[in-house]
C-alpha positions in Angstrom: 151.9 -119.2 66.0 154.3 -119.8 69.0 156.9 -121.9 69.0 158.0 -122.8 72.2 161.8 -123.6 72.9 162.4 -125.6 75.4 166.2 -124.7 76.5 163.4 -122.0 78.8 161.9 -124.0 81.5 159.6 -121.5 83.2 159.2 -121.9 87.6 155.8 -122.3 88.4 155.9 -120.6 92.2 152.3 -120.5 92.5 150.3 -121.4 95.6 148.4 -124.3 93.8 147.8 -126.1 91.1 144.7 -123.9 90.1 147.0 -121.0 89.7 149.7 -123.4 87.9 147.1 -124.5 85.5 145.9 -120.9 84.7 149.7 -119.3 83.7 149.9 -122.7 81.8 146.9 -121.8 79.9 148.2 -118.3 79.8 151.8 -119.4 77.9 150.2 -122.3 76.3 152.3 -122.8 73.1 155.4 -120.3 74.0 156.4 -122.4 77.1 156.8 -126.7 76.4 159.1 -126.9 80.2 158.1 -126.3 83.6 159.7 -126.6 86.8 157.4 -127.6 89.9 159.4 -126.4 93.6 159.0 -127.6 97.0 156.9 -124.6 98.0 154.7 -125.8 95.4 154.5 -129.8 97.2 151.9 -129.4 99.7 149.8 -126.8 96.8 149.5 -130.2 94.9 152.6 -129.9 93.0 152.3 -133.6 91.8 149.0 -133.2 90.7 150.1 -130.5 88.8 153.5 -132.2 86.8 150.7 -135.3 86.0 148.1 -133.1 84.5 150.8 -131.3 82.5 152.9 -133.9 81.4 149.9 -136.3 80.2 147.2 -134.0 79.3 149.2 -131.0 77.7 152.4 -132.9 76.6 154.4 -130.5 78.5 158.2 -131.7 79.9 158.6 -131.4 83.6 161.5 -130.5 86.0 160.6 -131.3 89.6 163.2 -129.6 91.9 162.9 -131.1 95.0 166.8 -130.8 96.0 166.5 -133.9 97.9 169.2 -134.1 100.7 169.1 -137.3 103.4 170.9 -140.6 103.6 171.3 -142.8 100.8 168.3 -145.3 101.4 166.1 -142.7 101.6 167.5 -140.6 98.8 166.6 -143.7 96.8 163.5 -144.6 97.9 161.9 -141.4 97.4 163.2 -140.7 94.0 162.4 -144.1 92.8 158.8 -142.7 94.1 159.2 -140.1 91.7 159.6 -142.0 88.6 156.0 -143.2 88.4 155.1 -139.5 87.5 157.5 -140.1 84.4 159.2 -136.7 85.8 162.4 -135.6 83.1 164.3 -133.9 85.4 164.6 -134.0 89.2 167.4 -132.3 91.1 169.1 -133.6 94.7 171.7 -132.0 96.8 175.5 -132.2 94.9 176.9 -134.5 97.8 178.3 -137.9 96.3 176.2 -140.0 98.5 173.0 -138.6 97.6 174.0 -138.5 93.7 174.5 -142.1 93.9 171.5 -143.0 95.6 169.5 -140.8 93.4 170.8 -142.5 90.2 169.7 -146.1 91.8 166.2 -144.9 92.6 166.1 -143.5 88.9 167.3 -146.6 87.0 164.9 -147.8 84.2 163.5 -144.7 84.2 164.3 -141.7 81.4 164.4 -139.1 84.8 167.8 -136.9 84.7 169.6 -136.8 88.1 170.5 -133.2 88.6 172.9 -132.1 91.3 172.4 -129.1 93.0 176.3 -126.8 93.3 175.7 -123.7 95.5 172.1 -122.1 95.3 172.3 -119.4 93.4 170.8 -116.8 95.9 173.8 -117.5 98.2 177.2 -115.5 98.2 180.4 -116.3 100.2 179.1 -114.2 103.2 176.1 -116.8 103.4 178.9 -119.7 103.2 180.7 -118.3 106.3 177.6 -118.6 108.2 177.0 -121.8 107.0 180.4 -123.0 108.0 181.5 -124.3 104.2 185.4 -124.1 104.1 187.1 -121.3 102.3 187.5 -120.8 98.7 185.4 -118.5 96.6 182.1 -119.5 95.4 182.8 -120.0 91.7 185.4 -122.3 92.5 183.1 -124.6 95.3 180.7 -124.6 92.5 183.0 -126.0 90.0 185.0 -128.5 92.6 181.0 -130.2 93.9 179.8 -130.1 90.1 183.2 -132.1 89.7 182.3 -134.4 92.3 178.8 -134.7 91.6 179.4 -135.9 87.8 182.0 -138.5 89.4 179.1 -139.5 91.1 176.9 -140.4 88.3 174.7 -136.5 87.9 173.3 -136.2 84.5 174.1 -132.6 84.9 173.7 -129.9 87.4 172.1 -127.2 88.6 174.2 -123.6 88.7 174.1 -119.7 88.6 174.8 -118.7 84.7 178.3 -117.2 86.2 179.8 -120.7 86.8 178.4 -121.9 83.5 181.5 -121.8 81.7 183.8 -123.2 84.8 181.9 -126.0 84.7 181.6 -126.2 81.0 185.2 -126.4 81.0 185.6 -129.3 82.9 186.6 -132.4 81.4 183.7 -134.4 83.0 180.8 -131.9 82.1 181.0 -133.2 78.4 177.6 -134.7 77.7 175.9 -133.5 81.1 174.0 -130.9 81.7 173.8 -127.9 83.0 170.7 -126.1 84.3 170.9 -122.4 85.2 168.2 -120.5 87.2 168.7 -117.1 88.0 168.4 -116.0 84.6 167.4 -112.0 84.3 166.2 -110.7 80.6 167.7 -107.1 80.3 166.0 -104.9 83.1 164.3 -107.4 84.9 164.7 -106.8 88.8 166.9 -109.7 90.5 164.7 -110.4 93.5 166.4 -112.7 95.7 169.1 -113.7 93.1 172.7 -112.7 93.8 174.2 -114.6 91.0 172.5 -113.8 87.5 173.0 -113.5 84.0 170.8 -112.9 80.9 169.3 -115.1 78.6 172.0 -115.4 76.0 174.4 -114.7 78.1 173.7 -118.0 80.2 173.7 -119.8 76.9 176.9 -118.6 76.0 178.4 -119.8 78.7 177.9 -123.3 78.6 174.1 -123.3 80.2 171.5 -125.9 78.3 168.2 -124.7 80.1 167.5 -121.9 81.8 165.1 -121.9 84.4 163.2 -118.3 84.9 160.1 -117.9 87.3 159.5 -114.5 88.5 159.7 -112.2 85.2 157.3 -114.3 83.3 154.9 -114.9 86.1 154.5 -111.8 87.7 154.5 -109.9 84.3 151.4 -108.3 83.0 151.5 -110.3 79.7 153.2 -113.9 80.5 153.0 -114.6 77.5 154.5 -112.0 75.6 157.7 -112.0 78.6 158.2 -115.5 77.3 158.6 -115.2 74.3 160.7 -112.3 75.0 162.7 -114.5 76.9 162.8 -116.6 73.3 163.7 -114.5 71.2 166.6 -113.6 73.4 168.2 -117.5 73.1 167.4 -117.5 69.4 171.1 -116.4 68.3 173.0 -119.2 70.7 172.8 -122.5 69.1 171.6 -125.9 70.7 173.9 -127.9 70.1 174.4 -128.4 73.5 170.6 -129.7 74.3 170.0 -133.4 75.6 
């Protein structure tokens, strides 16, 4: 029998919540996390964290990466916490941590500030217009900033894991990695990746993986590859 860890938080980037339901069904005992995206919003992505959360006990990260002034910020997530959501990620910019954190009091929800996504690099800044500096240390001066801010933890490539580790106000916070690639797996859109373990190493508590579970032949057995991989990095770490 399975036994699911739930430092792996598998993406759900289905169209629907039929499809979500059916690679639930799939993993069944070898995945206890999901994460539910915005593309998945309109395919009743709500729907979708309620049934899973209440009818098949599993936890649920709704990445949403809310970004707008601080009364709405607030508003919306405090929306949110009637789906008894655990984790729920916002844009890294102080005014929208803060106004996060008020929407989410009395609730168990975990704020979770979104750094630099990970499928950007420093060419994709310049366009953008972010000031200079490389993108390891932005990552680390806005997860900085976000924790001063009230984040429970935030949301980073595996390759700023232990930058952010290091810093004096990451200890007891979180820090959620998605572009995590087992050994061979092709790194799509991703330019900032790391393996399983290697994530874990570095500092990471969950690892958020979407693409080489889902579009494998056997879900299934690719998670619990995935597993087996984080079984030799302890959990100390874990809230």
């Amino acid at each position: 029998m399975a036994t699911a860890d739930d430092r792996l938080i598998v993406a759900l980037d289905v169209p629907n919540v039929i499809a979500g339901l059916d690679l639930a069904a799939q993993l069944g005992d070898a995945v206890s996390f999901y994460k539910i995206g915005l593309g998945m919003l309109t395919g009743g992505g709500l729907a979708l964290a309620n049934e899973l959360k209440h009818d098949h006990g599993k936890r649920i990260f709704l990445d949403m990466k809310l970004f707008d002034i601080g009364a709405t910020v607030e508003a919306a997530v405090r929306g949110f916490t009637q789906f008894d959501i655990d984790f729920l990620t916002v844009h890294g910019d102080p005014h929208v941590v803060r106004a996060a954190k008020q929407g989410a009091a009395g609730s168990n929800m975990k704020i979770l500030a979104v750094t630099i996504l990970t499928s950007l690099d420093r060419a994709d800044l310049d366009d953008a217009l972010i000031r200079d500096g490389t993108v390891p240390g932005l990552v680390a001066d806005r997860a900085g900033r976000a924790f001063d801010a009230g984040a429970d933890g935030v949301i980073a490539s595996p390759q700023e894991a232990a930058a952010i580790r290091a810093l004096p106000e990451s200890r007891g916070r979180l820090i959620v990695t998605p572009g995590v690639r087992p050994d061979g797996a092709a790194l799509g859109d991703q330019k900032r990746v790391a393996t399983p373990a290697q994530a874990l190493s570095d500092g990471a508590d969950h690892l958020v993986v979407g693409r080489p579970v889902w579009q494998a032949d056997d879900p299934r057995a690719a998670a619990l590859s995935i597993r087996d991989q984080m079984t030799s990095i302890p959990r100390d770490r874990v809230l």
